[in-house]
Every structure is written in structure tokens, then in C-alpha cells.
N, C-alpha and C positions, 0 to 999 in steps of 0.2 A: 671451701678449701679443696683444691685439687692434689687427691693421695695420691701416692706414688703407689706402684704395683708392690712395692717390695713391702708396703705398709699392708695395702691390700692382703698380700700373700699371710702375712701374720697375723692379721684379724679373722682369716679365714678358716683358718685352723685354730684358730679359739672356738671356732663353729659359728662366727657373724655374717648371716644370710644376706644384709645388706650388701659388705663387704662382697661377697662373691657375684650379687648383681651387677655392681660395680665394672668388676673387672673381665663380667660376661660382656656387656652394653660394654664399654669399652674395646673390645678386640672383636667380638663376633662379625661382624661386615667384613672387616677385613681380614680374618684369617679366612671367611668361608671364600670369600672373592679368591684369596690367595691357592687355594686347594681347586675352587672352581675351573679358575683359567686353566689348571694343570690336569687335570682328570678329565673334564667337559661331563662331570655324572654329576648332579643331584644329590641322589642317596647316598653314592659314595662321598660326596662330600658331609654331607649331615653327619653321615655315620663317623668317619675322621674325626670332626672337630666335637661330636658327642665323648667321644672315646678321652677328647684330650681334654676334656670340663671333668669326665668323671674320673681322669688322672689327678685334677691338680686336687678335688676332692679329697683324695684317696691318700694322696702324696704331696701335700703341698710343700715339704720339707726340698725335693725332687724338682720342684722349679726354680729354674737358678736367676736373679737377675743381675746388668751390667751394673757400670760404675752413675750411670744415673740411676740407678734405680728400676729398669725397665724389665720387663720379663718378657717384650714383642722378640726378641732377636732369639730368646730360647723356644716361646709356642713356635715361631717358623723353622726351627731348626728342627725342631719334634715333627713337625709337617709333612717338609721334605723327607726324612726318611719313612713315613708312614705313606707318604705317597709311594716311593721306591718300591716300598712292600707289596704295595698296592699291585704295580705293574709287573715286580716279579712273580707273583701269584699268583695272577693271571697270564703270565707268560706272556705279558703285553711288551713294545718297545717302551721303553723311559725316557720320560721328558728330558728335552737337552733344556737342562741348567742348573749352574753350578753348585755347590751348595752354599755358595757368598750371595747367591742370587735372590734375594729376599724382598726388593722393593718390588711394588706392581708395575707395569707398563704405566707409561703417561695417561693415557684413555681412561685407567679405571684408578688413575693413582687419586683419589678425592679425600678431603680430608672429613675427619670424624665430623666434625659441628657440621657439617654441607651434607653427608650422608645420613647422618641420624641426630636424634635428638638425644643430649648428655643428661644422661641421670645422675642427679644430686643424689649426698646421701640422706639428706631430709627429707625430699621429694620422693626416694623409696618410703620409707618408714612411715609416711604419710602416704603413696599408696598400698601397701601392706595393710595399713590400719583399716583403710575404704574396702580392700578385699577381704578383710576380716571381720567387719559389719554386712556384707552381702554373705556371708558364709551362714551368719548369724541368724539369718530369716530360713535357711534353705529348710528342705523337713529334713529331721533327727537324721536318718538313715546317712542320707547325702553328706549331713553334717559331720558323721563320726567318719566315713568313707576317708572325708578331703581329710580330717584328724588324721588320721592314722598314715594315709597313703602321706599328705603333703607333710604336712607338722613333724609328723614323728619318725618319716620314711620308713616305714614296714611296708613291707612286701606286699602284692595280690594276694599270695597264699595265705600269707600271714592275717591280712586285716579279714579275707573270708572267712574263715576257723576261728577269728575275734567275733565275728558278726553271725556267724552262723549262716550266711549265704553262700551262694556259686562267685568263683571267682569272675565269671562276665557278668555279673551284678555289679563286681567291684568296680569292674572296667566300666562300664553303663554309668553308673552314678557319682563314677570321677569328671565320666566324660561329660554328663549333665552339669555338675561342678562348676566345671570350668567353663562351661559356656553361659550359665547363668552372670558369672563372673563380668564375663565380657559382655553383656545385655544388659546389667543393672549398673558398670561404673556411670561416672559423671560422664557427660561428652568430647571434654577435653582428655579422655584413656579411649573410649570406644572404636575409634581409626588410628588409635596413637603406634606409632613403633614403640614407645613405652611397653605397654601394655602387651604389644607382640612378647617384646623380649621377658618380660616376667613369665608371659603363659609357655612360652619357649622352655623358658627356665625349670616352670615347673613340672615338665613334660620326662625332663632331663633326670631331677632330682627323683622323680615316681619312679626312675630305673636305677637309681644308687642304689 
């Protein structure tokens, strides 16, 4: 069943992790595309559309969507002027266009199923489960690391003073984590955009 975002938006703030991969894998290509074309920066784009993941986080009450259901017409509206900000700031010129201006150019306007691969929400919950049996072999330390940082989103600070180590321990044996992760799925996640977009995700969530 294909949820709508506005269903999405509600499960998400009950705190349903599937639910927000969801509606990450869903818009991400295309809002970074959408900030890309506008900026021509990388980090500045990353950093944008991170900002606006750990908005809807924060606030999901804050995302508005239309009369279908949709919440793509508010993430680009929040864009543009994050973009605006962007260029006032740096006292750069501003992109000409409007703020009705929201579809991409023909060249990069490609649809979701043709640019990525659509994540189910069974197909989550079934990979979650496979990354939660690779967690399950890692040694203890690694183990309570990814606990703390990914599961239960405490801080660096926090889970070192839990653990009794340096906070770039913490960073080390996250980073170990998540690359074991990506080494020991099945082969059909190992080059998958699946599996980007989860480790993306959870990249995302270690800074909530």
C-alpha cells in the first residue's frame, strides 16, 4: 500500500522509524536535485535538506500537506527560502525563480521508480531486522556504541560518559558499525540505493 505523506507525517511522530524512511526514500533525490541545481554546492545542499529531516523530526506537527495529501509542495517551499537565506548570507546574487517555481527542468525532471528503488514498508522492517542481526555478532563495545548512538539517539557525549570512553572512540566504533553493516548485508543491500538511504538516515539521526 502506497501511504500518503500525510499518513506518513502521523506515524512519524508516534516515533515510527519505518515510517520516516519512508518519506526520506521518497523525496530525497528530488529535493537534493531541487537545492542542487540552485546552489551548484554539495555540502551546502546536504546540509539544507539535513536541516529539513531533522525539522520534520523535531516538528512534524509544522509540516503542512495539500488537499492530496502531499507534503512535496511544503518541503520545496521550506527550500526556497532556505536557499534565499543561503545567498543572503553570503551576500551572493539570488537564483531567479519564483517561488511558484517548484518543478525541476525537463533534463533532470525523472520520475521516482526510474531514479531509485521504492522502499516498501515490509521491505524496511525486513531490512532493519537483517541490520539488527549483523549488530548482533559485532563485539560488546561496538554493540552498545550503535545501542545508544542509533536506537536510542544519545549524544557522543552522552554514550562516552555511559561507556566510560573518549568521545572519538564513540565516533570510531560507530564508524566501524556502520561499515560492518554494509559488508556483511545480503548482496542484494550491498550496492543497493536501499541501503545508501538507510545508512544516510542513520548518519542523520546520530545528529538528532
Amino acid at each position: 500500500m502506497n501511504l500518503t505523506d500525510s499518513t506518513l507525517l502521523k506515524k512519524i511522530k508516534s516515533g515510527d522509524r519505518p515510517a520516516f524512511m519512508l518519506l526520506y526514500d521518497r523525496y530525497w533525490d528530488s529535493l537534493y536535485r531541487f537545492v542542487f541545481i540552485r546552489t551548484k554546492d554539495k555540502e551546502v545542499s546536504e546540509e539544507l535538506l539535513q536541516n529539513l529531516w531533522v525539522k520534520i523530526l523535531e516538528n512534524t506537527d509544522a509540516i503542512q500537506t495539500d488537499e492530496s495529501e502531499s507534503a512535496k509542495g511544503y518541503l520545496l517551499r521550506h527550500l526556497h527560502y532556505r536557499i534565499l537565506d543561503y545567498y543572503n548570507s553570503y551576500k551572493k546574487a539570488p537564483p531567479t525563480l519564483s517561488i511558484d517555481e517548484f518543478d525541476m527542468p525537463a533534463e533532470t525532471d525523472i520520475s521516482d521508480t526510474e531514479y531509485f528503488e521504492i522502499l516498501e514498508e515490509n521491505e524496511i522492517s525486513v531490512l532493519l531486522s537483517m541490520i539488527d542481526e549483523v549488530v548482533s555478532r559485532l563485539p560488546s563495545t561496538e554493540q552498545q556504541v550503535y545501542d545508544m548512538r542509533i536506537r536510542q539517539n544519545m549524544s557522543v557525549n552522552e554514550t562516552a560518559e555511559a561507556l566510560g570512553i573518549s568521545n572519538k572512540t564513540v565516533s570510531n566504533k560507530l564508524s566501524k558499525a556502520l561499515g560492518e553493516i554494509r559488508e556483511q548485508l545480503a548482496p542484494d543491500y550491498q550496492s543497493s540505493k536501499k541501503l545508501i538511504s538507510i545508512l544516510m538516515l542513520m548518519e542523520i539521526l546520530t545528529q538528532y
